[in-house]
C-alpha positions in Angstrom: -17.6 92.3 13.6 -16.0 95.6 12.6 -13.0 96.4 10.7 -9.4 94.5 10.9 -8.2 97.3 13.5 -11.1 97.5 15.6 -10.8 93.5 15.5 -7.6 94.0 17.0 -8.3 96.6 19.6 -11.4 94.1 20.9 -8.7 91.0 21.0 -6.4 93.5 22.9 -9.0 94.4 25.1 -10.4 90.8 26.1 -6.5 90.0 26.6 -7.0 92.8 29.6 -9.3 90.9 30.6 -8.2 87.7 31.1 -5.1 89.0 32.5 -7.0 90.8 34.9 -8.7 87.7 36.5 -5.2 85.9 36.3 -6.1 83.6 33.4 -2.4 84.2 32.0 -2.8 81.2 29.9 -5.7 82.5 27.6 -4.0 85.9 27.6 -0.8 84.5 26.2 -2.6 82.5 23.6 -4.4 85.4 22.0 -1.0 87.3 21.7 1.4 85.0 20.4 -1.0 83.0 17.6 -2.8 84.7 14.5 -6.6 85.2 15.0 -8.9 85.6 12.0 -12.7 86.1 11.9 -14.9 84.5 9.9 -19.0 84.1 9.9 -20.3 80.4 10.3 -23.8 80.7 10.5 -27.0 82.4 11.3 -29.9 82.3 13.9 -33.1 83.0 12.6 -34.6 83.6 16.1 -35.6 87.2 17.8 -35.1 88.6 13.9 -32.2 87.1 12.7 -28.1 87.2 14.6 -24.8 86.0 12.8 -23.0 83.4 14.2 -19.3 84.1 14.0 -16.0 82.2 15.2 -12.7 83.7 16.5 -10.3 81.3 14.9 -7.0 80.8 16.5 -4.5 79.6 14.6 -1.7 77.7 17.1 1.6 76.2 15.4 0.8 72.1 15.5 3.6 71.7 18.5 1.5 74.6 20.3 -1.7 72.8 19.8 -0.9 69.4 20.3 0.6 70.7 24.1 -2.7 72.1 24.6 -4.4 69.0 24.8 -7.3 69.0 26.7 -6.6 72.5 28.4 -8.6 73.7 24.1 -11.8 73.7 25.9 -11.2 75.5 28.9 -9.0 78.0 27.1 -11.6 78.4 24.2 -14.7 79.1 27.1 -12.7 81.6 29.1 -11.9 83.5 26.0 -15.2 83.4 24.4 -17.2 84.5 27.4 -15.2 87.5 27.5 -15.2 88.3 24.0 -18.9 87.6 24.3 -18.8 90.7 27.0 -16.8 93.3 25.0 -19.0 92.8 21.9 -22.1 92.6 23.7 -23.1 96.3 24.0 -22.6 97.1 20.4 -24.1 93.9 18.7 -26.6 91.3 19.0 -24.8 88.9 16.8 -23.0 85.5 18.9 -19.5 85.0 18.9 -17.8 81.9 19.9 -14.3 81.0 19.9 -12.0 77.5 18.3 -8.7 76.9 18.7 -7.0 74.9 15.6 -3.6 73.8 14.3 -1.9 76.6 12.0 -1.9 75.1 8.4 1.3 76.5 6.6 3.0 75.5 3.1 5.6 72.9 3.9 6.9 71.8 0.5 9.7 69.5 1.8 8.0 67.8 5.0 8.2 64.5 3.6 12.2 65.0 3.0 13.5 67.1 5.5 11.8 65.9 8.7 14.7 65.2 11.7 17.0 66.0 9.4 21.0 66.2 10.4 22.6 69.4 10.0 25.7 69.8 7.7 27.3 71.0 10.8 26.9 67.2 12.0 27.9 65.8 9.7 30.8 67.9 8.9 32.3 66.8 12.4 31.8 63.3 12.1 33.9 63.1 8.4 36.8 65.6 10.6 36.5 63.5 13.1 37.4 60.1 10.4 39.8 62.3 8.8 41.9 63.1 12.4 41.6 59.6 13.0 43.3 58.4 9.5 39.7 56.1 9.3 39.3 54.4 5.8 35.8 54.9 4.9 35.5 51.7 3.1 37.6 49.6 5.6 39.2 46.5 4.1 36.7 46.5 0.7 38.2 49.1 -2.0 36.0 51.7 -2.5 33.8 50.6 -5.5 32.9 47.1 -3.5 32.3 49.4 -0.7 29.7 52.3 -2.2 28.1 49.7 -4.3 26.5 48.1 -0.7 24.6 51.3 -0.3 24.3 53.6 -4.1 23.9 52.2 -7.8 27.0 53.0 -9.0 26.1 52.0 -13.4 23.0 54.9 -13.0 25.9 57.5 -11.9 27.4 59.7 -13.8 31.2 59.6 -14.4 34.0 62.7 -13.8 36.1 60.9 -16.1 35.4 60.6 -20.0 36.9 57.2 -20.9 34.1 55.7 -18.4 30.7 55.7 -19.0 29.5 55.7 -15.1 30.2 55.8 -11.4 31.9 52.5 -11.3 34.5 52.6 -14.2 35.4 56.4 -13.1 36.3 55.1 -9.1 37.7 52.1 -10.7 40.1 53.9 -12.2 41.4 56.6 -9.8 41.0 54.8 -6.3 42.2 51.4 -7.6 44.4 51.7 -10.8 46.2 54.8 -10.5 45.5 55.9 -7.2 45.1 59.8 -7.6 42.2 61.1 -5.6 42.8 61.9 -1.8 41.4 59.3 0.8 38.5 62.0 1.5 37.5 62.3 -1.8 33.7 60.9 -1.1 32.7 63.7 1.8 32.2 65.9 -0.8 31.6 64.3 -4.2 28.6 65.8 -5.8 27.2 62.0 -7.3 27.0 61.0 -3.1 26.3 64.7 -1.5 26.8 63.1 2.1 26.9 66.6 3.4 23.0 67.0 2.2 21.4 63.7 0.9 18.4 62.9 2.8 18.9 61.6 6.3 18.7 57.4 5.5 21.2 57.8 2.8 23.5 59.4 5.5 23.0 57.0 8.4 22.8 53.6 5.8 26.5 55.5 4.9 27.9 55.2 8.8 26.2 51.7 9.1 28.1 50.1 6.3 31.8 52.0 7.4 31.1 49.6 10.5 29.1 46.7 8.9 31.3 43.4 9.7 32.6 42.6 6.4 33.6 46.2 6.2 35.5 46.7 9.3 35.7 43.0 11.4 37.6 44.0 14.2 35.0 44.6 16.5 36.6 47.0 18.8 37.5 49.3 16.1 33.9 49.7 14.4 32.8 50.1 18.2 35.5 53.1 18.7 33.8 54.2 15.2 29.8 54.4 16.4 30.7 55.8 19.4 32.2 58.5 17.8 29.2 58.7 15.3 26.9 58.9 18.4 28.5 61.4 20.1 27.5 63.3 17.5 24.1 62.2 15.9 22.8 62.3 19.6 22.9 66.1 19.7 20.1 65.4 16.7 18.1 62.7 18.3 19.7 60.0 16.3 22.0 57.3 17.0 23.0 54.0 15.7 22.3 50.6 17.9 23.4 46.9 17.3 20.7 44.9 15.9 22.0 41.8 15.7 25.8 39.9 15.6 27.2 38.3 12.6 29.5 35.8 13.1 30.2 37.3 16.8 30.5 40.8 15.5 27.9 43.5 16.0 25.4 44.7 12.6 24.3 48.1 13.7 21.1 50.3 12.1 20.1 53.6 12.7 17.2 54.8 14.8 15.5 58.4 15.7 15.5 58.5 19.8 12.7 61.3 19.5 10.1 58.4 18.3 11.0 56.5 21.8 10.8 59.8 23.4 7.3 60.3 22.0 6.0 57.2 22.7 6.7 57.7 26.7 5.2 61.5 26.3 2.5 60.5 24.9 1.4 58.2 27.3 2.2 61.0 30.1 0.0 63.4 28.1 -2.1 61.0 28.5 -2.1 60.6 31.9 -2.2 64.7 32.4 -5.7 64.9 30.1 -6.8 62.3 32.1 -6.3 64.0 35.3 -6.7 67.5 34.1 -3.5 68.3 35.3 -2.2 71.6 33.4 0.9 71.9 35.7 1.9 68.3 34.9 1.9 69.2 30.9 4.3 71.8 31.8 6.4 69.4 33.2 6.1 67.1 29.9 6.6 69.4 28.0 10.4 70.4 29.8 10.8 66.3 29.6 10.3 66.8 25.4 13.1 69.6 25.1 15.4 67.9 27.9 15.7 64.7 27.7 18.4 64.1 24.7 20.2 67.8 25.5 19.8 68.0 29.1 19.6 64.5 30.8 20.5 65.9 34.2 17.0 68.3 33.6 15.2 65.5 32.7 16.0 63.2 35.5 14.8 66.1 37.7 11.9 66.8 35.5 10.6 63.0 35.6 10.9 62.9 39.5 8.9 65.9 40.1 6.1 64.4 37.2 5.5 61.6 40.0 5.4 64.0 42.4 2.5 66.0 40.6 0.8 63.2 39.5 0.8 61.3 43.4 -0.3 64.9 44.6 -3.2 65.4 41.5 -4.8 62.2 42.6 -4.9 62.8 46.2 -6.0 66.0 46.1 -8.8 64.4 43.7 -9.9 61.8 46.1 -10.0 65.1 49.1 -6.5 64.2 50.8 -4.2 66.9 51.2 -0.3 66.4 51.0 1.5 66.4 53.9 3.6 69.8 54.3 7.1 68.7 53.7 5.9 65.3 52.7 8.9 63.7 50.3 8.2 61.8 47.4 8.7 58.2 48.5 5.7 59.8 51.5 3.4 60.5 48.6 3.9 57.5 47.1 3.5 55.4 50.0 0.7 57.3 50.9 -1.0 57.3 47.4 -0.3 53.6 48.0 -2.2 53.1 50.5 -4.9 55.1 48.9 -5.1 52.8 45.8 -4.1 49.8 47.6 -1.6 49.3 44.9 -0.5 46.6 46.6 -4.1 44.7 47.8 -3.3 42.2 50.9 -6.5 40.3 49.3 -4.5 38.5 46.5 -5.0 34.6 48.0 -2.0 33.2 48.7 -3.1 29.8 46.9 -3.7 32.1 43.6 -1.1 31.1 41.3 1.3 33.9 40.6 0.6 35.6 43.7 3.7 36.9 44.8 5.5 37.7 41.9 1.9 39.8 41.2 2.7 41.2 44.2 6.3 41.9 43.7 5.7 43.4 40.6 3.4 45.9 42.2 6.1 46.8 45.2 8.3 47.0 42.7 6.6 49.7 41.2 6.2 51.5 44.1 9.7 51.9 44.6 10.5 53.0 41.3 9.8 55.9 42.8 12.3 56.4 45.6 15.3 55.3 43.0 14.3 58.1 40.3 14.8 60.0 44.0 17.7 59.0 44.9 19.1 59.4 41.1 18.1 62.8 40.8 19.7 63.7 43.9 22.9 61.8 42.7 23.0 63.0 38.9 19.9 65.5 38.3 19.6 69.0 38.3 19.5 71.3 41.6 23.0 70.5 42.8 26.3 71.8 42.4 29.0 69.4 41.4 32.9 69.8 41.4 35.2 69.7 38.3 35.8 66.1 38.0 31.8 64.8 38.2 30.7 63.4 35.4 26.9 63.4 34.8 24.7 60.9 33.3 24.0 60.2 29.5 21.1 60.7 27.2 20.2 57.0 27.9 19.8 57.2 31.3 17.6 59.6 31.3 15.1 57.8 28.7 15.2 55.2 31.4 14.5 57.6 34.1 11.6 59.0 32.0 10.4 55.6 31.1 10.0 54.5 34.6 8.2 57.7 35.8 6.0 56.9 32.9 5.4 53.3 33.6 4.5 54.7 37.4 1.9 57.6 37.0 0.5 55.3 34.0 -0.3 52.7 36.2 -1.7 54.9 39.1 -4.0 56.9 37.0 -5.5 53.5 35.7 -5.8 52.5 38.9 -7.3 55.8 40.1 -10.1 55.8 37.5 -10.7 52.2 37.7 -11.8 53.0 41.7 -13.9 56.2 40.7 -15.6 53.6 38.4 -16.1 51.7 40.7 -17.5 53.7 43.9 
């Protein structure tokens, strides 16, 4: 291949291309990722040819979205690089697409991490409040559930650590403010690593530290309305003595266990319009819940209308979603009128699979209630975070278990 400019001016010109035959996609990939050029091999036959690879470099996030949309996008571009080469050179040219390796020193501490600015609001939010931190334990009993308080260093002299130093000016002479430990260096709750942070709000609420259970649940909702914002959020885990123990959790992990499946689904059905879709559910469904309720309706949608189109029915101009699922349905026979009625477990195997179905027409309904595409007047109040994992969830569960049931009839004739 020529020179780094010429390079360029061949990339620029097989962009043209692509964009010319309305492959958008490919176009857009070759302008926003690096490209490099590298020879990997050489074909001894009619004299000799170099083999050489285009490589583009996509973020991770970019490539994983790809999925398996790589190969088509990596054929489209390389035929027609192959044809704006072709008259000057004999050599082959092919084209891979592959996750952008770049230094990242701190991944192993800094990944979903909360912002200062988080937790900045939830200590002003204690402090408006008149919250003690450590409840009814004084503050040494308190920070020595969560930090080793004899490996600390002291601010006071006469003490040789943590302990003795608190000890002395929260207990015995009572000098420091009731703040003091937001922004005490030894602790740095404004920038320790993530755990540290959350284990923090978890013990202000533990039940030995604050029993009276409607207080500590005033306290973690105030802490959630926050953390949420950062896909975090603390949940009871279990009760002791009546009272709720909570630990954290990071909502994007149950987020990405339902997206993955519904990538999942789209690969399977080669269904680039429904990654778009996923891909709005990824960046929605914490910040916008009213998007993502939307969002998970009209995934059914695409998937009921992917499968039928695949087994040669066309949609029905007009046709609503609980139509298309009805219809799909039918299609599958999601609900088979062959289960024997002498089978044990019949009807709740059939329930379960009516059920199913009409998961459909309440994500429906809910959108049109609380999802986007609707005005709303001052007072409405719309739907939480929760809601719409639950509305995700169930669209999930739905074009999971159609797909299966699509490729399990291909299979089978």
């Amino acid at each position: 291949m020529p020179e780094n400019e010429h390079f360029e001016n061949v990339l620029a010109t097989v962009a043209a291309l692509l964009i010319a035959e309305d492959q958008r996609e490919a176009a857009e990939l070759i302008r926003a990722v690096p490209a490099k050029l590298e020879e990997t091999g050489w074909d001894n036959w009619n004299g000799g040819t170099a083999l050489w690879t285009v490589f583009l470099e996509a973020d991770p996030e970019h490539y994983a979205r790809l999925g398996s949309r790589r190969a088509h996008l990596e054929e489209a571009i390389a035929k027609r690089l192959q044809a704006v080469v072709a008259p000057s050179t004999r050599d082959g040219y092919s084209v891979q697409i592959i996750p952008r390796v770049v230094p990242r020193a701190d991944w192993r501490s800094t990944a979903a991490n909360i912002s200062e600015a988080t937790r900045r609001n939830i200590f002003d939010g204690l402090r408006l409040d008149q919250v003690l931190w450590h409840g009814r334990l004084d503050e040494v009993e308190f920070l020595a559930r969560t930090f080793d308080l004899k490996s600390l260093p002291s601010t006071d002299p006469r003490f040789s650590d943590a302990s003795g130093d608190i000890w002395q000016h929260c207990i015995n002479n009572n000098d420091w403010d009731e703040d003091w430990v937001y922004s005490d260096k030894r602790f740095n709750l404004l920038s320790c690593p993530t755990p540290v942070f959350l284990q923090f709000l978890c013990e202000t609420v533990h039940p030995v530290v604050r029993p009276e259970r409607d207080e500590a649940l005033r306290l973690v909702k105030h802490y959630n309305d926050q953390l949420r914002t950062e896909a975090w959020e603390l949940v009871e885990q279990e009760k002791i003595a009546g009272r709720p123990r909570f630990e954290f959790r990071n909502l994007r992990e149950s987020t990405a266990r339902s997206v993955s499946r519904a990538r999942t689904v789209a690969d399977a059905l080669d269904a680039a319009w429904m990654q778009k879709e996923i891909e709005r559910l990824e960046q929605s469904m914490e910040r916008d819940p009213a998007l993502a309720i939307g969002t998970a309706k009209d995934l059914v949608e695409s998937c009921c209308k992917s499968i039928l189109a695949k087994r040669g029915i066309e949609s029905p101009k007009g046709a609503d979603l609980g139509d298309l699922t009805k219809l799909l349905a039918k299609e599958l026979k999601l609900v088979p009128d062959d289960i024997s009625q002498q089978a044990k477990g019949a009807e709740n195997i059939k329930q379960i699979l009516r059920n199913l179905t009409s998961l459909t027409h309440n994500l429906a309904q809910l959108r049109g209630l609380y999802g986007s595409g609707h005005g709303r007047d001052g007072k409405h109040r719309g739907l939480e975070a929760r809601h719409a994992r639950l509305a995700v969830a169930s669209a999930v569960a739905f074009i999971d278990f159609v797909c299966d049931t699509y490729r399990a009839r291909e299979t089978s004739g």
